[in-house]
ROMI-145342 format. One line per 2 residues: for each residue x, y, z of C-alpha. Coordinates in Angstrom, 1 decimal, m for minus. Example, Ala and Ser with C-alpha at 12.3 -4.5 7.8 and 13.67 -1.06 7.14 Angstrom:
<sites>
12.3,m4.5,7.8 ~ 13.7,m1.1,7.1
</sites>
This chain:
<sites>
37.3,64.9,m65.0 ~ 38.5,67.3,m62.4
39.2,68.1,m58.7 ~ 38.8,71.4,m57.1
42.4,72.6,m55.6 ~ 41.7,71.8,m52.3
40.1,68.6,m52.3 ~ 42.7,67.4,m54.8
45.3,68.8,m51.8 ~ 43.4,66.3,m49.2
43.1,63.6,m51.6 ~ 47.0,63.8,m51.8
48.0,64.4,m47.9 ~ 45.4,61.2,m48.0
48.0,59.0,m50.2 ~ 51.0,60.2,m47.7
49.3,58.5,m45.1 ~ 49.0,55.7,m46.7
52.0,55.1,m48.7 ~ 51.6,50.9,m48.8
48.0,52.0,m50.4 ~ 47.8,52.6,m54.3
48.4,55.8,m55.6 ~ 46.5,55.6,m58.8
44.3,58.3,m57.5 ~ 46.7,60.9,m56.6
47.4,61.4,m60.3 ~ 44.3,62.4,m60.8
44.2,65.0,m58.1 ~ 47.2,66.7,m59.3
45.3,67.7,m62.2 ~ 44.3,70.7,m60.0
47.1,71.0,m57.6 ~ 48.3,74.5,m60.0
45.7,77.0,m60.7 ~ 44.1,77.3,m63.8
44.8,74.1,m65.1 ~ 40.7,73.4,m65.5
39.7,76.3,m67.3 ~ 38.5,74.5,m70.4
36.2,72.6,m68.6 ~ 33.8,75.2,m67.9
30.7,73.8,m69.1 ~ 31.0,71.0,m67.2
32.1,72.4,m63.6 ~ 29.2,71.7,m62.5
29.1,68.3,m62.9 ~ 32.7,67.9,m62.3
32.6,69.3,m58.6 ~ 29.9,66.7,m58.0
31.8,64.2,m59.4 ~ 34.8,64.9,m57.9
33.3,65.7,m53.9 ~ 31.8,61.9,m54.6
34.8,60.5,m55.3 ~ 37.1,62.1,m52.9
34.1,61.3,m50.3 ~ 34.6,57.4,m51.3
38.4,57.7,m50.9 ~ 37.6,58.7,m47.3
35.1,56.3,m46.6 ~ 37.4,53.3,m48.5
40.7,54.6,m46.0 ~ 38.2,54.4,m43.0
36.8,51.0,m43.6 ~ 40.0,49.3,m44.0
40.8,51.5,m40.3 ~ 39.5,50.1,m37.5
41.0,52.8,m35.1 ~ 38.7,55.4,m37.4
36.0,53.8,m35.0 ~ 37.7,52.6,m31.8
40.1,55.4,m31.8 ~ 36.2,58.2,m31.4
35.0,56.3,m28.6 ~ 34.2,57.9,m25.7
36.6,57.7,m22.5 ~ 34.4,55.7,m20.8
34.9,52.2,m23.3 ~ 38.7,53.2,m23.9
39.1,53.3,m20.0 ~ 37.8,49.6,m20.2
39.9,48.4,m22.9 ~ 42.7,50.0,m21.7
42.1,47.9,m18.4 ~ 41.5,44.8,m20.2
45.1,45.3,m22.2 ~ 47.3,45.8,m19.2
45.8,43.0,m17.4 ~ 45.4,40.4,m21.0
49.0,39.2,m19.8 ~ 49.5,39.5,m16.0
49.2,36.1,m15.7 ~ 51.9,35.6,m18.5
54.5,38.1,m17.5 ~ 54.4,36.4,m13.9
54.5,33.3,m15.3 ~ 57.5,34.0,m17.2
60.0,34.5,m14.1 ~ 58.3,31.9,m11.6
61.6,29.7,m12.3 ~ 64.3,32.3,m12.9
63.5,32.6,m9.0 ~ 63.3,29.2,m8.4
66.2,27.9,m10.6 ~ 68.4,26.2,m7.8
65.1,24.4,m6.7 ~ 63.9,23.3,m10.2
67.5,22.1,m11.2 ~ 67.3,20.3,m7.7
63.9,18.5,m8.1 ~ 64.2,17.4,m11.6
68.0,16.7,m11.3 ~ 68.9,18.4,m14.5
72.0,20.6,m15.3 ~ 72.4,24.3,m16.2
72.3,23.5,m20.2 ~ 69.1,21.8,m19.5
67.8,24.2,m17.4 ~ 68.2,26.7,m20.2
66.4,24.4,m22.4 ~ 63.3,24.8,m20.5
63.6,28.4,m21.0 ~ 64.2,28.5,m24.1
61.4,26.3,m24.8 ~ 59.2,29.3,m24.2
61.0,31.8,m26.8 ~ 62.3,29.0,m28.9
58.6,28.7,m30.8 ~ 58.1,32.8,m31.0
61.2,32.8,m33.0 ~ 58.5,32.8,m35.6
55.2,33.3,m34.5 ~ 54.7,36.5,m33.4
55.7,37.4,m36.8 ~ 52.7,35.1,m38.1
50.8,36.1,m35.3 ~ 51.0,39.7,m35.9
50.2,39.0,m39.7 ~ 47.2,37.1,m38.4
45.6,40.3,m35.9 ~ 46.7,42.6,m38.8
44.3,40.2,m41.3 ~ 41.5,39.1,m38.5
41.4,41.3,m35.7 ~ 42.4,40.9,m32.2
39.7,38.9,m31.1 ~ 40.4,35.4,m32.7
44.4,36.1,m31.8 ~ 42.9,36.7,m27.9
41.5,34.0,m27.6 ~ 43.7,31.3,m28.9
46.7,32.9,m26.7 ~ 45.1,33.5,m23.7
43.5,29.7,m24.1 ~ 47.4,28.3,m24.9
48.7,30.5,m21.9 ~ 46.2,28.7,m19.1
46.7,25.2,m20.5 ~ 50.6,25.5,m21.0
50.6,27.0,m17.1 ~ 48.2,24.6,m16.0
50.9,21.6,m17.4 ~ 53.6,23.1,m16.0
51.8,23.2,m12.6 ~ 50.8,19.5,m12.9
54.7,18.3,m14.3 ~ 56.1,19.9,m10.4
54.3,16.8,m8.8 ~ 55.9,14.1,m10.6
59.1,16.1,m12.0 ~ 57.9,15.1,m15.2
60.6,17.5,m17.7 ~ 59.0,16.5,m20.6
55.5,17.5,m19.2 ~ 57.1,20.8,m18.0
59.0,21.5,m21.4 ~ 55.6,20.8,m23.3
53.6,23.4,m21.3 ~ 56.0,25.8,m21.6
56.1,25.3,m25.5 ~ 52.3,26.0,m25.5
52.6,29.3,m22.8 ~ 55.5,30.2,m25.2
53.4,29.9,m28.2 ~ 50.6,32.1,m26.3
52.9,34.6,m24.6 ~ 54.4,35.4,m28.1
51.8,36.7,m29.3 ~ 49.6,37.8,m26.1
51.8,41.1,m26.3 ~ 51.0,42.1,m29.9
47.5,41.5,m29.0 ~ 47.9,43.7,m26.2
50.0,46.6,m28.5 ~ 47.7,46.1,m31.6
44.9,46.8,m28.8 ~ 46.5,50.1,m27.5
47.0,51.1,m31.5 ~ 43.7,50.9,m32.3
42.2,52.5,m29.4 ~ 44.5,55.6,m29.1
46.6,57.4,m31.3 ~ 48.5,60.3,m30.9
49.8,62.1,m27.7 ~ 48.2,59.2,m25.7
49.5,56.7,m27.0 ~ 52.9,56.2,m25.6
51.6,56.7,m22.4 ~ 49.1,54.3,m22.5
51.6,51.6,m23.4 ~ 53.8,52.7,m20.7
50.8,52.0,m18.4 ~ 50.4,48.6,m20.4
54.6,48.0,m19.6 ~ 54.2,48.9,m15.9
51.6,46.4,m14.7 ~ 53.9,43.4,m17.3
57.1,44.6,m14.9 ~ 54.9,44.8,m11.8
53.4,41.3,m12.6 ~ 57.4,40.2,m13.0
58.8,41.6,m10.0 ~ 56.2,40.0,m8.3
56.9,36.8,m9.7 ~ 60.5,37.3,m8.5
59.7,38.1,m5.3 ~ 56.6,36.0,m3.8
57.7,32.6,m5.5 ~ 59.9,31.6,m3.2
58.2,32.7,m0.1 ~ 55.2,31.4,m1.1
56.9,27.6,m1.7 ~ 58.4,28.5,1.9
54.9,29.0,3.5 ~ 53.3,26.1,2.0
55.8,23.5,2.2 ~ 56.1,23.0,m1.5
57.9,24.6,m4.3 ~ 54.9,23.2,m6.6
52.0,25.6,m5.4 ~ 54.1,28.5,m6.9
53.5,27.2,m10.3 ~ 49.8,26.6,m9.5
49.7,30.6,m8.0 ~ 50.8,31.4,m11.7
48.2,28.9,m13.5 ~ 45.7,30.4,m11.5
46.5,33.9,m12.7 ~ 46.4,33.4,m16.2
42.9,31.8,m15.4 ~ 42.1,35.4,m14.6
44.1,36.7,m17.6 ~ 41.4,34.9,m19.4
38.9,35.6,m17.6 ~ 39.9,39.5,m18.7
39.7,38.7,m22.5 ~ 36.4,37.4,m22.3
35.2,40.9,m21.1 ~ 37.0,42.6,m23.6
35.4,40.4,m26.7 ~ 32.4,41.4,m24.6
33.3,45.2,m24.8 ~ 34.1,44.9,m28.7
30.5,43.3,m29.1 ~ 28.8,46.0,m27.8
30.8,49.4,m28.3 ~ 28.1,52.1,m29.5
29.4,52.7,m33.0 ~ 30.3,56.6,m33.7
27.8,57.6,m36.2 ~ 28.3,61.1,m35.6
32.1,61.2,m36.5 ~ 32.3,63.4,m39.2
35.1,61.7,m41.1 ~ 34.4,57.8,m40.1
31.6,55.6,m41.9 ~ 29.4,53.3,m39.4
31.5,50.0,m39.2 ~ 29.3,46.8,m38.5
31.8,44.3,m39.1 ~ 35.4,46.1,m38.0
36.0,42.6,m35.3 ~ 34.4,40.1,m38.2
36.1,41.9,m41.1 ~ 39.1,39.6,m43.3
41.6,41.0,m45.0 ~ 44.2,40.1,m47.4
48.1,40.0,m46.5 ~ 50.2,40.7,m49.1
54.2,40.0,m48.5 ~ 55.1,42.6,m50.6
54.3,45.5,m47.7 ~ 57.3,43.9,m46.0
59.5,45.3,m48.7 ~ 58.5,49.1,m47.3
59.9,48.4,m44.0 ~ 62.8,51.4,m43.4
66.2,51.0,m42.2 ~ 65.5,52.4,m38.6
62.6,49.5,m37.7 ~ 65.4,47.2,m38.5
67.5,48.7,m36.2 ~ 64.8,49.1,m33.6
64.7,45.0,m34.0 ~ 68.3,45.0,m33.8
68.0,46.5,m30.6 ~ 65.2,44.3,m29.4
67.0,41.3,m30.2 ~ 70.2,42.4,m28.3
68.5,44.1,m25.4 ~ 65.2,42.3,m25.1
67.6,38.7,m25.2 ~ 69.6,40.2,m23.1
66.9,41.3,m20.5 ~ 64.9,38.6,m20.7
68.7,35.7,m20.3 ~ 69.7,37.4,m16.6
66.2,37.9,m15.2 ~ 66.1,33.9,m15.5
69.5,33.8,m14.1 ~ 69.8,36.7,m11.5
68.5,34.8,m8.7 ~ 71.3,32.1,m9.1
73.8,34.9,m9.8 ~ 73.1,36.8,m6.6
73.4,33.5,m4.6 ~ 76.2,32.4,m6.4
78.4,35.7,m6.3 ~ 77.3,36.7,m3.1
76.6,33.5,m0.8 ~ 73.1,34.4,m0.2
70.7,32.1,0.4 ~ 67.6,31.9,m2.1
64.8,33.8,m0.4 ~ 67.2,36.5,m0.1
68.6,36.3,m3.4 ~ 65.4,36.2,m5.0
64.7,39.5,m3.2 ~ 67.6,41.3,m4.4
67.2,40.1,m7.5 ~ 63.2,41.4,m7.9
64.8,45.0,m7.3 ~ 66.3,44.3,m10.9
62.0,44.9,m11.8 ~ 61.3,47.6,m9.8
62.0,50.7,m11.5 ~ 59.6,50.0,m14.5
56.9,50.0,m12.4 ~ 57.4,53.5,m10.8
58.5,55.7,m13.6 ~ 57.7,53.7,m16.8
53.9,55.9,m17.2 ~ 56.1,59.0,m16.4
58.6,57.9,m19.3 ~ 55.8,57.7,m21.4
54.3,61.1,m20.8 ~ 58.0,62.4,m21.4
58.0,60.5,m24.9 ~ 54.7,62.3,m25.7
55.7,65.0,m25.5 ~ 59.5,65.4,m25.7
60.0,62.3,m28.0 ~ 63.8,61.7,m27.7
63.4,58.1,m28.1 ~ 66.9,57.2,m29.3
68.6,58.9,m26.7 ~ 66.7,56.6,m24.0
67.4,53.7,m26.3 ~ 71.3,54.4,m26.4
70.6,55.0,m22.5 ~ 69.0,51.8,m21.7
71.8,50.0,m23.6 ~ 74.2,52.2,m21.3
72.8,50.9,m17.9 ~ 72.6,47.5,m19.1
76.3,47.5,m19.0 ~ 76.8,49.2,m16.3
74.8,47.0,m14.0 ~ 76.9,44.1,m15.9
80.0,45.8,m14.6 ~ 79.0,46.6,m11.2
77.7,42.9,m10.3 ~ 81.0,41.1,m12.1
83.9,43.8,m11.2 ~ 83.0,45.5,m8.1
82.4,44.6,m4.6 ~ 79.8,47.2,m4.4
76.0,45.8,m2.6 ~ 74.2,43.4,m5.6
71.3,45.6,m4.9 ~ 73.5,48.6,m7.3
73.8,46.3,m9.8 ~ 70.1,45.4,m10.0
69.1,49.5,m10.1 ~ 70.8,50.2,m12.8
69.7,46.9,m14.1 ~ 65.6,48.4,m13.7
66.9,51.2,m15.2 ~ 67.4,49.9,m18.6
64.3,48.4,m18.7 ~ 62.3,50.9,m17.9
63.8,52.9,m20.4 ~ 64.1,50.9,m23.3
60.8,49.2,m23.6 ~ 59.0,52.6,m23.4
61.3,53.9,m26.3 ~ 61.0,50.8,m28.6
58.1,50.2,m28.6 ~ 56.3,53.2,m29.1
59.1,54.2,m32.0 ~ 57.0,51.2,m34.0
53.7,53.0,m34.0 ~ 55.6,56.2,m35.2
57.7,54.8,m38.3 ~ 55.3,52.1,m40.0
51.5,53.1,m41.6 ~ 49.1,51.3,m39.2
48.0,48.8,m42.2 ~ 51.8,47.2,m40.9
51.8,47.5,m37.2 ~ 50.8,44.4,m35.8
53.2,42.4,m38.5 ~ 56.0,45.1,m37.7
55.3,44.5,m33.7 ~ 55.2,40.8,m34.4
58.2,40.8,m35.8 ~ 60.3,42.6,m33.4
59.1,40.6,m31.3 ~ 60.1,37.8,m33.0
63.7,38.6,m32.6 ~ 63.5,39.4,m29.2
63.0,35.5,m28.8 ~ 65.0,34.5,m30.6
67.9,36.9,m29.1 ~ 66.7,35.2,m25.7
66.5,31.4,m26.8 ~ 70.2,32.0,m28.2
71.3,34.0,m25.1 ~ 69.5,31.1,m22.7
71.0,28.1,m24.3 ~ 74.8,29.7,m24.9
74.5,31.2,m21.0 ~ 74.0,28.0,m20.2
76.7,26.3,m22.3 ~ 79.1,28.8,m20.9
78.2,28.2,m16.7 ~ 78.3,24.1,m17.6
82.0,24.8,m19.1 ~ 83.5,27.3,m16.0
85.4,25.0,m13.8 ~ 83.5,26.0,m10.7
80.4,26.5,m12.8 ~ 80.5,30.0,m12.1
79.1,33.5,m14.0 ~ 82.5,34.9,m15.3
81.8,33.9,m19.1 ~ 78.3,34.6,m19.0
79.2,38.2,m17.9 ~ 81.4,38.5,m20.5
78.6,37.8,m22.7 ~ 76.2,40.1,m21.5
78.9,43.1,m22.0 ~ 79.5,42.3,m25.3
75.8,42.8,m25.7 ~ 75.7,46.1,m24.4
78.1,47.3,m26.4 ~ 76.6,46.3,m29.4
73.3,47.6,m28.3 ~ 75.0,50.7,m27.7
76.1,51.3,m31.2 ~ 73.1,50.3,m32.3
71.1,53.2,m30.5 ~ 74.0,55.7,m31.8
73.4,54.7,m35.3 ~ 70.0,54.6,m34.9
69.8,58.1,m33.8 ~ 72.3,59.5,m36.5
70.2,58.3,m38.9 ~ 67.0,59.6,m37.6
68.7,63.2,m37.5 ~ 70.1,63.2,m41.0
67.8,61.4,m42.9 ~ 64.1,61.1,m41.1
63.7,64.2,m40.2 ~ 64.5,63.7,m36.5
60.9,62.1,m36.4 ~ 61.8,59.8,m33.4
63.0,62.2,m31.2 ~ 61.7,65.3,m32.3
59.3,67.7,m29.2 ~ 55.9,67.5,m29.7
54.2,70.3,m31.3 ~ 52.0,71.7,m33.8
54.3,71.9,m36.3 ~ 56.2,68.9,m35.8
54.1,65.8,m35.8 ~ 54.4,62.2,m37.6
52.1,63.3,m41.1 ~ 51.8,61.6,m43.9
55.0,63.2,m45.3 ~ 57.3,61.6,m42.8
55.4,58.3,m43.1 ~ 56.1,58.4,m46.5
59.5,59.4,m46.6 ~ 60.3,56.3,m44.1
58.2,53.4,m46.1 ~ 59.8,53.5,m49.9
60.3,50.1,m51.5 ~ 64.0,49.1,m50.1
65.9,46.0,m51.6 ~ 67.7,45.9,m48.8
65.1,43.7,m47.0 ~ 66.2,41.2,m48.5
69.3,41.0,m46.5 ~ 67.5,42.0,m43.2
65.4,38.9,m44.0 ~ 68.3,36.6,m44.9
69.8,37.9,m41.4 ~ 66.3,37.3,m39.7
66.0,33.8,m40.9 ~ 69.5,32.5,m40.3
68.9,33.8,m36.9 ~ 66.3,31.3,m36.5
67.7,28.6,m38.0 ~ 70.7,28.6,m35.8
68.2,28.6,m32.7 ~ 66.1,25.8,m33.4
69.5,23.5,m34.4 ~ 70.9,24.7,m31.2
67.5,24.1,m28.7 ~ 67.0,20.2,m30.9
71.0,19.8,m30.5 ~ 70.5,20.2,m26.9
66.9,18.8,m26.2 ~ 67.8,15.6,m27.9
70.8,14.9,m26.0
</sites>
């Protein structure tokens, strides 16, 4: 049986796209890829064109089912405007959640008589637990669909808040430590919802701008955090009603998923696509995982994780210490350190949709990756070695994560075949917990051991991580220049976008894994002995 030349052309630019997808059809279609090679089938041409426009038909109907985006991707602006909406705000109530006690560490520490080490203990509760499940929880949206992973974050989210909330009246740091175990179990994974969302609804130029918009209103929930906590345990008379502010945002955060399960239920399906089949059951399909895909993960997503893990740790370690520093280093008092110190998440919010339009279309994603690891140490040097205003410190600070996040995360989308980018997100954001439970517990360690229980170590630390994340961006974008066809930073244009080719030529079976996962695990390992060391004593 034959192909004509060109369909056996599409078939094979099909395959490219697809690389984790068997190939077992592509052999067939390169029957015809050279002219001539069917001229003994003549009295059956007929037949065989049939055959073979029915066939290459089902090959584009069997790569659409298994796509959701093939249907979400079509809709019309008015429904992606809506999920869009309903992405940015799934985890407002998480990202302010997460920095209501960096700004009230003195308080907290205060209240529930504890020391530094145990203060980082209740931080690390929240990243200690997505050590490892984003990783599943990406596997899980990948196999069932974002709606089932929604639910059971946003659901974890309000009840971990709502303990934590509750523990503040009795200073109960068991009670607080357990909520934050179950937000930490939702916030892991609230974010690959949120990224898996985005992936499906938009590809292409729009993309990273959309999850820039999705990173702006996460800092803009954060700064907030930083910098209304405090006043608003001033005006009330009591730290507690801070914490119940954040419960009662991640009420709404809920409240937000519910309407987007609602906007999945009733999306028009795009019958008149010309390449996409009607989809009935794209949020009720399951799907197989198999472990094997992780074998076709390429050398520049593990330095992407790399990256995350040093610079996400990093990031996320002094934004729940910055307040304290500030005070500390400068003799501020808290309301005014925690204002200084919510500059350090003002930036993002400004330029980070700007940064994304620039990704679009300019790409140069390693160069704002080796950048972001470049004003991470500078703002590390100027708070620890100068004399200079705090406020210097926290700019440059911003500027590195507004820069960074922008470049990492939309460098996943470009280097994996969709079939692996909720696992691929989950798992990078796997190490970025785990890089900020080790970075919380060892900052910790390190204040508790300075004679005046000062910063000077932990500084130390930090630099050492931007010099490491440093390199790491340089390699990165060596590598993406001699060897992947500069497809992270390349311009945007006609003639130079992320095909199948590239895809293909990034995702070949790699034995290496093996050691990135033996890295990845002993990674883990070493923070859950650490957090159980500590918790226990």
């Amino acid at each position: 049986m034959a192909f004509n030349k060109e369909e056996g052309v599409l078939n094979q630019n099909l395959n490219e796209e697809t690389p984790l997808l068997s190939s077992s059809s592509s052999s067939t279609a390169n029957c015809c890829s050279e002219e001539g090679c069917c001229q003994n089938n003549n009295n059956n041409s007929a037949t065989d064109k049939l055959l073979s426009k029915t066939i290459s038909t089902n090959l584009q109907l069997t790569i659409d089912s298994d796509d959701p985006t093939c249907q979400l991707s079509n809709q019309p602006w008015k429904y992606k405007i809506i999920a869009l909406l309903c992405a940015m705000f799934l985890a407002m109530g998480s990202h302010f959640a997460a920095h209501t006690l960096g700004a009230m560490k003195s308080t907290i520490k205060k209240e529930f008589n504890i020391s530094n080490s145990q203060y980082g203990i209740i931080q690390s509760s929240v990243s200690i637990v997505n050590t490892v499940l984003p990783l599943i929880g990406g596997i899980f949206i990948d196999a069932f669909g974002t709606i089932p992973g929604s639910i059971l974050t946003t659901v974890l989210i309000t009840s971990g808040n709502i303990l934590v909330a509750v523990s503040t009246s009795s200073a109960n740091l068991f009670m607080m430590i357990l909520g934050r175990i179950l937000y930490g179990i939702g916030s892991g994974t609230v974010v690959i919802v949120q990224e898996t969302i985005l992936s499906q609804w938009f590809q292409g130029r729009s993309l990273a701008a959309v999850i820039a918009l999705m990173l702006t209103v996460s800092r803009l929930s954060s700064f907030l955090a930083q910098a209304t906590v405090v006043p608003i345990a001033r005006w009330s008379g009591w730290y507690g009603y801070g914490f119940w502010f954040s419960a009662m945002l991640c009420v709404f955060s809920l409240f937000v998923n519910l309407i987007y399960i609602i906007l999945l239920k009733n999306v028009t399906t795009a019958r008149e696509q010309k390449h996409c089949r009607v989809q009935h059951n794209v949020i009720k399909r399951k799907k197989s995982f198999s472990w094997s895909k992780l074998m076709y993960l390429p050398h520049s997503y593990w330095l992407i994780a790399s990256m995350e893990f040093l610079l996400g740790g990093g990031w996320g370690c002094f934004l729940h210490i910055n307040s304290e520093l500030v005070k500390f280093r400068f003799g501020y008092e808290d309301d005014k350190a925690a204002a200084v110190a919510s500059v350090s998440q003002v930036l993002p919010i400004f330029i980070m949709p700007f940064l994304g339009f620039f990704v679009d279309k300019h790409g140069k994603r390693t160069w704002m990756m080796i950048g972001s690891g470049l004003t991470f140490l500078i703002s590390i040097l100027l708070l620890e070695y100068t004399s200079l205003h705090p406020i210097l410190g926290m700019i440059s600070f911003s500027i590195s994560l507004a820069l960074g996040p922008v470049s990492l995360v939309s460098s996943i989308p470009v280097i994996l075949p969709l079939s692996l980018v909720g696992t691929g997100m989950g798992l990078v954001k796997s190490g970025t917990n785990i890089g900020a439970s080790l970075f919380d517990i060892v900052t910790g360690l390190l204040q508790d051991r300075d004679p005046q229980k000062g910063y000077t170590g932990v500084m130390l630390f930090f630099i050492g991580i931007g010099i490491l994340a440093i390199l790491s961006g340089i390699v990165l974008s060596i590598l993406d220049r001699t060897v992947y066809s500069n497809i992270l930073d390349a311009r945007k244009s006609p003639y130079n976008v992320n095909n199948g080719g590239k895809r293909f030529l990034m995702n070949r079976k790699s034995r290496i894994n093996y050691l990135y996962a033996g890295i990845y695990i002993t990674l883990v390992i070493t923070s859950w002995v650490l957090f159980f060391r500590f918790i226990l004593l």
